[in-house]
TORPA-4810 file (N, C-alpha, C, O; in nm, 3 decimals):
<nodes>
NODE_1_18.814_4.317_17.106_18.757_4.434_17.042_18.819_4.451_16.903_18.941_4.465_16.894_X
NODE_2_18.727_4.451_16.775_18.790_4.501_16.675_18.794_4.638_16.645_18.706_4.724_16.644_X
NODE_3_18.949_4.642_16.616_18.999_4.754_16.605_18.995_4.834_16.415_19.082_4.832_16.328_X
NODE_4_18.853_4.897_16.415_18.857_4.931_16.242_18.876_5.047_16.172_18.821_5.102_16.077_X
NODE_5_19.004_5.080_16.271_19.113_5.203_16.182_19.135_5.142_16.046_19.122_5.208_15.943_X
NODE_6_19.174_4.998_16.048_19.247_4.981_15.895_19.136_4.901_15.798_19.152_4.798_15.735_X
NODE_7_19.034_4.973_15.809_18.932_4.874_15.723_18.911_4.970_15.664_18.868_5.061_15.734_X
NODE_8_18.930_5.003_15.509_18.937_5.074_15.454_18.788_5.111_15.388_18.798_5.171_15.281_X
NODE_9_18.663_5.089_15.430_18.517_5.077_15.395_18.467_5.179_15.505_18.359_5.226_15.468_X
NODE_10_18.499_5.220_15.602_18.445_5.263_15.731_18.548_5.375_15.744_18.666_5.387_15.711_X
NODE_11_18.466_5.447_15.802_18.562_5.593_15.861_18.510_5.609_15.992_18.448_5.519_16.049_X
NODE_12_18.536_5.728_16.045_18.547_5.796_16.208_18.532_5.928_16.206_18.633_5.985_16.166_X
NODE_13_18.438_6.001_16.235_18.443_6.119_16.205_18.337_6.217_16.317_18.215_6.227_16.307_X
NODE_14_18.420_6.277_16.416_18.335_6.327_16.531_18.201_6.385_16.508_18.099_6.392_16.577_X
NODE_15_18.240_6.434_16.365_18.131_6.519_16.295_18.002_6.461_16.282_17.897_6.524_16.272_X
NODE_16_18.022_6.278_16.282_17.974_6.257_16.180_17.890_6.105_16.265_17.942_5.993_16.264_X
NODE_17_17.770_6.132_16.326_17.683_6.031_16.441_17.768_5.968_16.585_17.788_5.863_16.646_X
NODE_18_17.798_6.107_16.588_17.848_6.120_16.726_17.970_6.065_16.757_18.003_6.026_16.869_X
NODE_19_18.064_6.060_16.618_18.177_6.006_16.616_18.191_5.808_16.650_18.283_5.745_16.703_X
NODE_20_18.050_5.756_16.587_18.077_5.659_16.574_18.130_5.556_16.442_18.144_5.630_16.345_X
NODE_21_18.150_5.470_16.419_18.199_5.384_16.308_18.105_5.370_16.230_18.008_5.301_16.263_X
NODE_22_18.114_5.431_16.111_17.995_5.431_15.952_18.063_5.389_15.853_18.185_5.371_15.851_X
NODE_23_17.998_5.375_15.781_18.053_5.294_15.622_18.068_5.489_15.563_17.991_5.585_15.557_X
NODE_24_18.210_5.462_15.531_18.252_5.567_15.440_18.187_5.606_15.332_18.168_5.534_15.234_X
NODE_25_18.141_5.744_15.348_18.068_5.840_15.267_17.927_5.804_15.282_17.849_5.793_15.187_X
NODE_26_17.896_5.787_15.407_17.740_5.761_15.495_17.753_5.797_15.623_17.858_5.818_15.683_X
NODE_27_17.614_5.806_15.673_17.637_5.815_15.821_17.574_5.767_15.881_17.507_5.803_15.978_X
NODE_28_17.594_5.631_15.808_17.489_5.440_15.852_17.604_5.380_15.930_17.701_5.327_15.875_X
NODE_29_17.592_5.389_16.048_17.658_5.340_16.168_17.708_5.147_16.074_17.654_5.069_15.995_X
NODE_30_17.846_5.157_16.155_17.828_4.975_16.096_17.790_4.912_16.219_17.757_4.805_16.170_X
NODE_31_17.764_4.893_16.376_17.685_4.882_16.431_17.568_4.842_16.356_17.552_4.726_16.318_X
NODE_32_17.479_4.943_16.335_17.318_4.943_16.250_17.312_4.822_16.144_17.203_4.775_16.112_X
NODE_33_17.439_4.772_16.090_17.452_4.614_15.990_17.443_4.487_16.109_17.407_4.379_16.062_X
NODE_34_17.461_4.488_16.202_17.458_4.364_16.276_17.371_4.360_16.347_17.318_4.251_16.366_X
NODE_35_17.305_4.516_16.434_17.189_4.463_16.479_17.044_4.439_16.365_16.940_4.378_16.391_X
NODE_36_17.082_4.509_16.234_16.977_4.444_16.194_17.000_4.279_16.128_16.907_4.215_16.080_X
NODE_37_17.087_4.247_16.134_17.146_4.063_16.109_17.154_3.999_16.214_17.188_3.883_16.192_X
NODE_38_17.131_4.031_16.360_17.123_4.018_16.476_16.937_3.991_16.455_16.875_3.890_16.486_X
NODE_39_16.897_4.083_16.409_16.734_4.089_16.446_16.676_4.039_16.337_16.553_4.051_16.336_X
NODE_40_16.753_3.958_16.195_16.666_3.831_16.153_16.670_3.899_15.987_16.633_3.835_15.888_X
NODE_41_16.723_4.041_15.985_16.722_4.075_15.812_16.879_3.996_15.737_16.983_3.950_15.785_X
NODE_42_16.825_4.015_15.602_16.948_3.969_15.517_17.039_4.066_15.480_16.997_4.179_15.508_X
NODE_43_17.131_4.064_15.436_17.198_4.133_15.367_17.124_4.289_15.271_17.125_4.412_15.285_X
NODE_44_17.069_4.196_15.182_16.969_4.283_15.063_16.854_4.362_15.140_16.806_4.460_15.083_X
NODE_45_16.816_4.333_15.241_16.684_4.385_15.292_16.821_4.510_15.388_16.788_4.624_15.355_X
NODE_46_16.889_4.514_15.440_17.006_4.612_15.494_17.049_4.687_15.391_17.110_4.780_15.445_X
NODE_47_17.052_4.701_15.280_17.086_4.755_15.163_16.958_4.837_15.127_16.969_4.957_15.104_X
NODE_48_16.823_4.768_15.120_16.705_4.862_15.075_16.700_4.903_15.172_16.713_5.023_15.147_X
NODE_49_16.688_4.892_15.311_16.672_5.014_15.388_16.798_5.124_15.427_16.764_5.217_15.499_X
NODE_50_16.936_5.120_15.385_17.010_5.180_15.395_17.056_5.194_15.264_17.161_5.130_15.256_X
NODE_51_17.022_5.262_15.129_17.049_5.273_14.990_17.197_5.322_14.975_17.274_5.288_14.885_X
NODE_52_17.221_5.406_15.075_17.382_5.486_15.025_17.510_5.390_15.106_17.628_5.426_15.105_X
NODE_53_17.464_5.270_15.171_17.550_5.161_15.172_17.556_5.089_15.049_17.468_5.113_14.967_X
NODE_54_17.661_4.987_15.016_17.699_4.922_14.936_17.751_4.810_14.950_17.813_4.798_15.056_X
NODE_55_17.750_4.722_14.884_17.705_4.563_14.874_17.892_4.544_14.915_17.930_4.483_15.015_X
NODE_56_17.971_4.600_14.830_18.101_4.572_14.893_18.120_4.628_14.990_18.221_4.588_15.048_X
NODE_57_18.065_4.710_15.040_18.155_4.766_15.194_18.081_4.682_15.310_18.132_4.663_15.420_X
NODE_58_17.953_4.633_15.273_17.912_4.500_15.346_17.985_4.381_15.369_17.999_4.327_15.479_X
NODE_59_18.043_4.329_15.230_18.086_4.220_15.202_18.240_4.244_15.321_18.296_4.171_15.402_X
NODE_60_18.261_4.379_15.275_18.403_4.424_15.323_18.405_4.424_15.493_18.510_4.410_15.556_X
NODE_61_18.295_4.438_15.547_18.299_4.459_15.689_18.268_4.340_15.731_18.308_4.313_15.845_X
NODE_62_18.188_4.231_15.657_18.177_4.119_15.748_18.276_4.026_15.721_18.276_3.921_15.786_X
NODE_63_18.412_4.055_15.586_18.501_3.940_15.606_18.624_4.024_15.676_18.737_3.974_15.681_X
NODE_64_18.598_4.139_15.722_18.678_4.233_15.801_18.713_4.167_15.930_18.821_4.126_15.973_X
NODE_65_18.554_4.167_15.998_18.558_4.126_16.121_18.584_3.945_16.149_18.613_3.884_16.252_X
NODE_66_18.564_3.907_16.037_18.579_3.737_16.080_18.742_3.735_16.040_18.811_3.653_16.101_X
NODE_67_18.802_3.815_15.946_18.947_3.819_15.984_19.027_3.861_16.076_19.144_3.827_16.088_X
NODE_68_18.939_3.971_16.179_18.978_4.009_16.330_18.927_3.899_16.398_19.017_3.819_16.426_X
NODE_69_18.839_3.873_16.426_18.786_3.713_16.511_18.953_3.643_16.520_19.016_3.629_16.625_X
NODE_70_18.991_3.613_16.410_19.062_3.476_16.354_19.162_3.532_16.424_19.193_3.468_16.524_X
NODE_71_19.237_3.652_16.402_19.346_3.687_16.494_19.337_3.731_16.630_19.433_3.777_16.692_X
NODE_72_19.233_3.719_16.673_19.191_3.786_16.817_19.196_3.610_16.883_19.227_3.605_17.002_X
NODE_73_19.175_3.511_16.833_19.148_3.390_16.887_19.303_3.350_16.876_19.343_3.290_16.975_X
NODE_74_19.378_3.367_16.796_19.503_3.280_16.725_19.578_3.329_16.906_19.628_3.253_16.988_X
NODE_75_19.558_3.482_16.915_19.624_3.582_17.038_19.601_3.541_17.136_19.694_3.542_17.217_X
NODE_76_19.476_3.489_17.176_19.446_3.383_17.306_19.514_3.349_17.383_19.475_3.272_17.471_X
</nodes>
């Protein structure tokens, strides 16, 4: 499980879609980035339909999680 207290792109906020994980200063689940890259969109097409995301906090969450991958496997 990645743990994304320290990803500094994403916040937590009970307030704020039921207290799930969003890209900071939105309340675009980061969930909502993989199933739509899961279901065949790009990057840019996740961006026009979510405008108040941003191209770095994208960039930021997907080399986030492949740097949790890398230590979640090393821990094995």
């Amino acid at each position: 499980m990645i743990d994304w207290s320290s990803c500094p792109v994403v916040e937590r906020d009970s307030e704020k879609v039921s207290g799930s994980w969003v890209f900071r200063d939105t309340r675009v689940p980061v969930i909502a980035l993989f199933e739509n890259l899961e279901g065949g969109a790009s990057i840019d097409d996740f961006l026009s339909w979510f405008p108040g995301v941003k191209r770095e906090q994208v960039e930021a969450v997907l080399e986030y999680t492949i740097q949790s991958l890398k230590t979640d496997h090393r821990a094995a």
